[in-house]
C-alpha positions in Angstrom: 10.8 79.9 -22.6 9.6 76.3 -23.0 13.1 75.1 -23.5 14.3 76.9 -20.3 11.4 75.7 -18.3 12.3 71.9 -19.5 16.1 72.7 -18.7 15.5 73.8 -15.0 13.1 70.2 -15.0 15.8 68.3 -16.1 18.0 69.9 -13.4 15.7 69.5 -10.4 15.3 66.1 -11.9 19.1 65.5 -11.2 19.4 67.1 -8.2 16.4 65.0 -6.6 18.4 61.4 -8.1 21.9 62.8 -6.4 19.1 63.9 -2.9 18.3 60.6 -2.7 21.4 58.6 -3.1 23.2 60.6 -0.9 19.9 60.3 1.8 22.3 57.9 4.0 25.0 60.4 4.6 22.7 63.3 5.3 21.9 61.9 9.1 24.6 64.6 10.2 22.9 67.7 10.5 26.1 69.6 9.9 27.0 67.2 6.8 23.2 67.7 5.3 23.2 71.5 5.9 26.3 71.7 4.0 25.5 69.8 0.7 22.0 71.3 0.9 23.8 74.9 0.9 26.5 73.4 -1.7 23.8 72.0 -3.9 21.4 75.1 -3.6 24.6 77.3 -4.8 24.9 74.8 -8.2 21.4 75.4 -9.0 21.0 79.0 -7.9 17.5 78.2 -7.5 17.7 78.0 -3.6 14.2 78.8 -1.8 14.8 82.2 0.9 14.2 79.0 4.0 17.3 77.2 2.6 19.2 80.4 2.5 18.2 81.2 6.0 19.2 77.8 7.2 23.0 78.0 5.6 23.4 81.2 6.6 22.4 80.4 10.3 25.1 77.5 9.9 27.7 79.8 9.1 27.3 81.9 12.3 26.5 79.1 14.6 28.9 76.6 13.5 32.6 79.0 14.1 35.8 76.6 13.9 36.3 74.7 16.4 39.5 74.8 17.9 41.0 71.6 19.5 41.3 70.7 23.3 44.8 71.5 22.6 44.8 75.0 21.7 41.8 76.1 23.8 44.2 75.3 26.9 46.9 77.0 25.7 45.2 80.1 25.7 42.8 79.3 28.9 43.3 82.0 31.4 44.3 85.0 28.9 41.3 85.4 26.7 38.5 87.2 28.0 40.5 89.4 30.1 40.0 93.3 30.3 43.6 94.1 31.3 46.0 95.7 29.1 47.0 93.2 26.6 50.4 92.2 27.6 53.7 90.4 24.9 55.4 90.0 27.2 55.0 87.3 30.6 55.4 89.1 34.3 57.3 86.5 35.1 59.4 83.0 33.0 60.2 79.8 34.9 62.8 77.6 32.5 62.4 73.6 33.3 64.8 70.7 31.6 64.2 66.9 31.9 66.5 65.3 33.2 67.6 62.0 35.4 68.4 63.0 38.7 69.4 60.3 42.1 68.2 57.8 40.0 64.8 59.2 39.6 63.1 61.6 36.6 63.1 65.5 37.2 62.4 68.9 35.9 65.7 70.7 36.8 65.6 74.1 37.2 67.3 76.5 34.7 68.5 80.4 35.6 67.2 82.6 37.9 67.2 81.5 41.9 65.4 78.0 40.8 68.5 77.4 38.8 69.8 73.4 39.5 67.3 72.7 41.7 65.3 69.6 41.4 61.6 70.4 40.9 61.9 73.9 42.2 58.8 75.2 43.9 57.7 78.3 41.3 56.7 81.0 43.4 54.5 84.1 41.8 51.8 86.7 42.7 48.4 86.0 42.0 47.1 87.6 39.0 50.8 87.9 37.6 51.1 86.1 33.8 53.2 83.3 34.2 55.4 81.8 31.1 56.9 78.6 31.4 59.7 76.9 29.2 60.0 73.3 29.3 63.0 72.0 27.4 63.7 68.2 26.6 67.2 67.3 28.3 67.4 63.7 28.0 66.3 62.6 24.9 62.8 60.8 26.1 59.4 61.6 26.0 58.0 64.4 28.2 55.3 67.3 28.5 54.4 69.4 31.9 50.6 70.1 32.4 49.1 72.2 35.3 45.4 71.3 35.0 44.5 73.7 38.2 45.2 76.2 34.9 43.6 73.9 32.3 47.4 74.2 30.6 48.9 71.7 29.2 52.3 71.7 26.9 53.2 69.9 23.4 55.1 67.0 24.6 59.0 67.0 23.7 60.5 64.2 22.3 63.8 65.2 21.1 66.5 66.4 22.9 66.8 69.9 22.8 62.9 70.1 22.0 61.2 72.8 23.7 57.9 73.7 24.4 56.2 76.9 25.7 52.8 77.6 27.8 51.7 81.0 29.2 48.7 81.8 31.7 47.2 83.9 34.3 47.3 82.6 37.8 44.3 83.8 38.8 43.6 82.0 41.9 46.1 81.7 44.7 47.3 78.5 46.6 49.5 75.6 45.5 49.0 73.8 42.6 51.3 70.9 41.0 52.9 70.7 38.0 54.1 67.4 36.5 55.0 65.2 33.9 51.5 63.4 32.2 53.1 60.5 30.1 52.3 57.0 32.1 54.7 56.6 34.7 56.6 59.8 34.9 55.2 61.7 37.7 55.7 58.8 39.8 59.1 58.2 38.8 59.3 62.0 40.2 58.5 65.0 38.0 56.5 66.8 40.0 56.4 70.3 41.5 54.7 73.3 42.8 53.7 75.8 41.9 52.8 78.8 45.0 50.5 81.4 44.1 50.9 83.8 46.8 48.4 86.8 47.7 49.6 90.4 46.8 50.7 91.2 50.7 52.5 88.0 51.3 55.8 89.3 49.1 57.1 92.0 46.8 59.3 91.3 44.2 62.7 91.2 44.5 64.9 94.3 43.2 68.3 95.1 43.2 69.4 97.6 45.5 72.0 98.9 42.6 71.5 102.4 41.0 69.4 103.0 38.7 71.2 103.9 35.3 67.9 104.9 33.6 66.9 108.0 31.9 63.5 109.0 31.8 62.2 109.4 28.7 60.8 113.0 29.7 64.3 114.2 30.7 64.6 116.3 27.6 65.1 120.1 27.3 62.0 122.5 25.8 61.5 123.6 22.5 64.1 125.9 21.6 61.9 129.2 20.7 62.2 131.3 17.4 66.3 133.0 18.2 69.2 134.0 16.3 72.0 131.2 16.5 74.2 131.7 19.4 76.9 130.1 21.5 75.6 126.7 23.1 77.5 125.2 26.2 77.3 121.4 26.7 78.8 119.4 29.5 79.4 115.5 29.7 81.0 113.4 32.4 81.6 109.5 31.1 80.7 107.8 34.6 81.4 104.3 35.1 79.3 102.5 37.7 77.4 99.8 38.8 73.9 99.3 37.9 70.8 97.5 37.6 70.2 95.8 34.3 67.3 93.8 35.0 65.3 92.4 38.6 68.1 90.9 40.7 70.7 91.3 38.1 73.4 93.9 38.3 76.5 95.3 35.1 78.9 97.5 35.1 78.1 100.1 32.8 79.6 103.0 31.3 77.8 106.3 30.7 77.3 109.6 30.2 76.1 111.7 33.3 75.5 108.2 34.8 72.2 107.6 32.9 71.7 105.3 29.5 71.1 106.9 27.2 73.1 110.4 27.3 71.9 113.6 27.9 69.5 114.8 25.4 71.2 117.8 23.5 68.8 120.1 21.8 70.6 122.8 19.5 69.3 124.7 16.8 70.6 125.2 13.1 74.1 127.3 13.1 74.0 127.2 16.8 77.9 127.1 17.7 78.1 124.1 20.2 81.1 124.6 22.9 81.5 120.6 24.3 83.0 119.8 27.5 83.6 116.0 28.1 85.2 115.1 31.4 86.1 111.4 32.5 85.3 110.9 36.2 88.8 110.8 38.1 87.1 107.0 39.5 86.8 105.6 35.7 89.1 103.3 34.6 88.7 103.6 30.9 89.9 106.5 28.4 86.4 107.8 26.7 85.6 110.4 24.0 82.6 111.5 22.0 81.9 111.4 18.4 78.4 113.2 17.2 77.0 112.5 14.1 76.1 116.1 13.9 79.7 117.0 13.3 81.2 118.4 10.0 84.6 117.2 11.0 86.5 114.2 11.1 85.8 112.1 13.6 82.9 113.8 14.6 84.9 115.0 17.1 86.5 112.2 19.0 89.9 113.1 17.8 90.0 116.1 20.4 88.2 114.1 22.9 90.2 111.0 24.0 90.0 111.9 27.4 91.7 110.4 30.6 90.2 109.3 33.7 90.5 112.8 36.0 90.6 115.1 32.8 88.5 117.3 30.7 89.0 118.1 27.0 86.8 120.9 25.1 86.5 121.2 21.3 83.7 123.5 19.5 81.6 122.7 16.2 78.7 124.7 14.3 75.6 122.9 13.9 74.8 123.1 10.1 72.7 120.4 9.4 68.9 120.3 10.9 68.0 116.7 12.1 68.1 114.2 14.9 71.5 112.9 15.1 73.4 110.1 17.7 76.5 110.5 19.7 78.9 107.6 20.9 81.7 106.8 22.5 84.3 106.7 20.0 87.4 105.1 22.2 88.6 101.3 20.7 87.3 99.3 21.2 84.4 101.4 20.1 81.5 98.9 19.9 82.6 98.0 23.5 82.0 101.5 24.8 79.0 101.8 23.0 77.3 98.2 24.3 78.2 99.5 28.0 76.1 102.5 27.5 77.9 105.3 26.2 75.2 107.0 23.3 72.8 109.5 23.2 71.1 111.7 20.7 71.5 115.6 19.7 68.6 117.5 18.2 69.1 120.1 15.8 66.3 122.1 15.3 65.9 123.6 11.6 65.5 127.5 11.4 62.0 128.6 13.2 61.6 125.6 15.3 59.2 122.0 15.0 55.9 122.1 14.9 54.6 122.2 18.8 53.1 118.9 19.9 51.4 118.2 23.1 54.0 115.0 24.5 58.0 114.6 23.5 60.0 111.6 24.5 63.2 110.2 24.4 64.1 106.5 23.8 66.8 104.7 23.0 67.5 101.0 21.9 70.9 98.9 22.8 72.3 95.5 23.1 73.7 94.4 26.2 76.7 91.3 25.9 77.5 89.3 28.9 78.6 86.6 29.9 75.5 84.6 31.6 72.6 84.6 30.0 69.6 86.6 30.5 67.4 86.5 33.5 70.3 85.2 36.0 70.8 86.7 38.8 73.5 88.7 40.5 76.5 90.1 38.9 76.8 90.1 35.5 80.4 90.7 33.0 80.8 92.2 29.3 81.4 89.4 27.3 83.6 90.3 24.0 83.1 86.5 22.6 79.3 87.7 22.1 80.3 91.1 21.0 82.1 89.7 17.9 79.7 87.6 16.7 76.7 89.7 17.5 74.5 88.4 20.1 73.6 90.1 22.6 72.2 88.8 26.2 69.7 91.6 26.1 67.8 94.4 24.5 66.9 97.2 26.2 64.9 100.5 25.6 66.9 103.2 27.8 69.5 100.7 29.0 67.8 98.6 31.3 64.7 96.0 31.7 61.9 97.1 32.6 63.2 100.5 31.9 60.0 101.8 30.1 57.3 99.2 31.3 57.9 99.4 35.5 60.5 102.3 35.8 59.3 105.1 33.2 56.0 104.0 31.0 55.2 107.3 29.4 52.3 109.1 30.1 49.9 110.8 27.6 45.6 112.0 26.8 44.1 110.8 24.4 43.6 114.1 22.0 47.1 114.7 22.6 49.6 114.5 19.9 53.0 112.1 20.9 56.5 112.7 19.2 59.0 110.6 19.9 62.5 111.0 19.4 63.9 107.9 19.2 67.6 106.1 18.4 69.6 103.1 17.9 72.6 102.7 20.1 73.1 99.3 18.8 76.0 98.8 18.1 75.1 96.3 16.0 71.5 95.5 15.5 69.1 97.8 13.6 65.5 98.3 15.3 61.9 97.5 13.2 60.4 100.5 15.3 56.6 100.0 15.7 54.2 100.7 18.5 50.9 98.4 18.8 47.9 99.6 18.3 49.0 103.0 16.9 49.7 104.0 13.3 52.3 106.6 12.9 50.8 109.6 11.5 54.1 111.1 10.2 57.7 110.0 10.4 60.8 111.8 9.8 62.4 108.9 8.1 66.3 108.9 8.8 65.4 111.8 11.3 66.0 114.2 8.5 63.9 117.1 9.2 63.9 119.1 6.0 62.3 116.4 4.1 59.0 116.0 4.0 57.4 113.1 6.6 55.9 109.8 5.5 52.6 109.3 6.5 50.5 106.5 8.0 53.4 104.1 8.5 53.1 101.3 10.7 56.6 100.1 11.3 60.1 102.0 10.6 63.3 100.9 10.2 66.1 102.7 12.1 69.5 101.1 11.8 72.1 101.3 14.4 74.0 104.8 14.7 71.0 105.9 13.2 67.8 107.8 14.3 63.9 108.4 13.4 61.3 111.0 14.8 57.8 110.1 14.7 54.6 111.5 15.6 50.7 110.5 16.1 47.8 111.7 17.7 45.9 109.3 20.8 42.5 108.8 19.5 41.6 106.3 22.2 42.7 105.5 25.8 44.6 102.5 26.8 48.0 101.3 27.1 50.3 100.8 23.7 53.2 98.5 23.4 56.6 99.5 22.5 58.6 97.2 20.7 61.3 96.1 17.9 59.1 93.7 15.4 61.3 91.5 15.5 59.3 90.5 18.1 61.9 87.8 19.6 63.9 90.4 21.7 61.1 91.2 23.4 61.8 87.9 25.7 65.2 90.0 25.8 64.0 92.9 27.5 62.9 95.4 24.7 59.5 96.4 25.5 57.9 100.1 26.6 54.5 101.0 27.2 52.9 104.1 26.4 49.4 104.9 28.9 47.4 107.0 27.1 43.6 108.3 29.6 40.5 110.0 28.8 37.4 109.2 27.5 36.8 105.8 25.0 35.7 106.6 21.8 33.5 103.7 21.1 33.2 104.5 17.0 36.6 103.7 16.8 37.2 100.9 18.9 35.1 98.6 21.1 35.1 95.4 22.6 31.8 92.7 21.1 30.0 93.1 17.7 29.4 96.1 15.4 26.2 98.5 16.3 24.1 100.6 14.9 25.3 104.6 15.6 21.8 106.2 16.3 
């Protein structure tokens, strides 16, 4: 005892010799609280008020983030909306030199060319704004009305990205802040308008859309018998995204196809007819075909005539169909896929909510977000990059058009497929885990369980299923999360009452 009593002396001893030399650093509060909390831990012989003190530090002093980074995310934190990936609305700007004078030039959309475009949005609408360097100098863009403020650019082909909330309505400028620029001339507006002073713009083409709830019933407990399906490839023009119109092809004249629901040894009869106002031979090939060609052998069908083949469906699962004419991925990129459901022997499990989605790639030859008419581009096709990505053929399709609709308590399956043709789909849906998935769609396997993201290659399907617990709206997407400034998004509502032991806004409490 006496020799660990004249140790801990000799230690306090130190300690008080390093106290006292270090005495002119320790004017800092936060620098003295820290070596008094570091030098308390060496000696583990810290007094309960020391403790108190560092542990007060730790809550009161969080990180501090820097001027930078708190502007970039101004306007978007503390907001109670729905959280929202992707912008309501994105204004492109490059720098560039202009009638002798420095400008942010429009890119895409109706500002597209024009010199310091005036950016006109609703208030309350999320605004994301691209500023790419196009002349090889120094720039940034700022809108301190918004307390936003971009990187600056210095390269050419630099880019830099802000997003807020224009929560206040007026006009506001947006300009250049390195010395000298806004008066050589970048400067613009930007015109928050109220909610009655316009509506957005939309295309007065057809919508090629299906609904996600445009799926037959359950098929209940039967004997197989003789199933009659009729198609009709339809060629038209429709609306791809706000203000932008393609010409797709389709069956029944909605992306994706018809959902076909069979059940196992069902004997399908399939009647595909080409609209006599196509232009294009077309054909089906289903991936729930013992046969070769899944059937597009019998089907080549001319524009004006029908063709008729029969299979038996042997296999249980969720399968896709195509178009299956050369150039195939061509058909399919327009819209020509769907998915057929074969139900095992005695049915699936009854669930509360059943939808049908679909993910496809879209190649043409402007880029996204411009308006007006837009062409298949078979340059892009080749090489695999595609303009767009789209749940249910369109932008927008599942966020403005079709969100799906559910209670909490209910349980949600989801049927869903990749078109592709070429890019395979990192299912996941925010702020949900999948309580069982039907990996590959096969249905007489058993499910994984608590699965956060599924993979689902192109041709290829999944069927997943998971019970609401709280209310709110859930994001759809593809994790890799880039397409979703592509188009692919969805949202999934779910109302009722909160359950605050599972999730709540502010700190942890105490459940009486």
């Amino acid at each position: 005892m006496n020799k660990l009593k004249c140790s801990q002396t000799v230690i306090l001893l130190m300690l008080a010799v390093v106290l006292f030399l270090m005495m002119p650093y320790l004017s800092a509060p936060q620098l003295g609280n820290a070596w008094i909390s570091r030098l308390a831990l060496a000696s583990e012989l810290t007094p309960a008020p020391t403790q108190k003190l560092a542990e007060v530090e730790h809550l009161a002093q969080p990180h501090l983030a820097s001027p930078t980074s708190a502007n970039t995310t101004s306007s978007l934190e503390n907001q109670k909306s729905p959280a929202s990936y992707r912008p309501d609305v994105t204004f492109k700007l490059e720098t560039s030199i202009g009638e002798g004078k420095l400008i942010f030039s429009g890119v895409g959309n109706k500002i597209n060319g024009i010199a310091n475009p005036d950016l006109k949005i609703k208030i309350g609408e999320i605004v994301q704004l691209i500023l790419v360097n196009g002349d090889g100098a120094e720039h940034d863009i700022a809108l301190p009305d918004f307390n936003t403020y971009s990187d600056a650019v210095v390269a050419k082909g630099a880019s830099s990205v802000i997003v807020f909330r224009a929560d206040k309505q007026g006009v506001f400028p947006y300009f250049c802040t390195i010395p000298g620029h806004r008066q050589a001339g970048m400067e613009g507006r930007l015109i928050v308008m109220g909610k009655d002073e316009t509506q957005k713009a939309t295309s007065s083409s057809a919508s090629i859309v299906r609904n996600p709830t445009d799926l037959p019933k359950p098929i209940s407990e039967r004997l197989p018998q003789l199933v009659r399906v009729n198609l009709e490839a339809v060629e038209l023009q429709g609306k791809l995204a706000p203000d932008t119109t393609y010409n797709y092809w389709t069956f029944n004249g909605k992306v994706p196809g018809p959902f076909i629901r069979v059940r196992q040894d069902d004997t399908v009869e399939l009647h595909l007819k080409n609209s006599a106002d196509n232009r294009m031979i077309h054909s089906i090939d289903l991936h729930a075909v013992t046969g070769p060609g899944g059937g597009a052998i019998f089907t080549q069908v001319s524009p004006g005539q029908e063709k008729v083949f029969t299979f038996k469906a042997l296999n249980p699962g969720l399968f896709v169909y195509h178009c299956a004419t050369p150039m195939v991925s061509h058909h399919i990129a327009n819209g020509l896929y769907g998915l057929i459901l074969v139900e095992p022997t005695g049915g699936l499990v009854p669930v509360e909510r059943e939808f049908y989605l679909m993910q496809g790639e879209i190649y043409t030859v402007k880029p996204s977000n411009q308006p007006g008419p837009n062409e298949f581009s078979v340059d892009k096709l080749l090489v695999e990059q595609p303009e767009y990505f789209v749940f249910n053929g369109a932008v927008g399709a599942i966020t403005t058009e079709y969100p799906l609709q559910a209670k909490v308590g209910e349980t949600v399956r989801l049927y869903f497929g990749v078109g592709g043709p070429n890019h395979s789909s990192s299912f996941h849906v925010i702020g949900e885990i999948m309580d069982r998935v039907y990996d590959q769609a096969s249905l007489s396997s058993p499910p994984k369980t608590n699965v956060q993201t599924t993979l689902v290659p192109p041709g290829g399907a999944t069927v997943v299923e998971f019970q609401l617990d709280v209310p709110g709206r859930y994001t759809l997407v593809d994790h890799a999360l880039s397409r979703l400034e592509r188009g692919l998004v969805g949202y999934l509502v779910a109302q009722g009452q909160p359950h605050p032991e599972i999730f709540h806004q502010d700190a942890a409490h105490k459940l009486e």
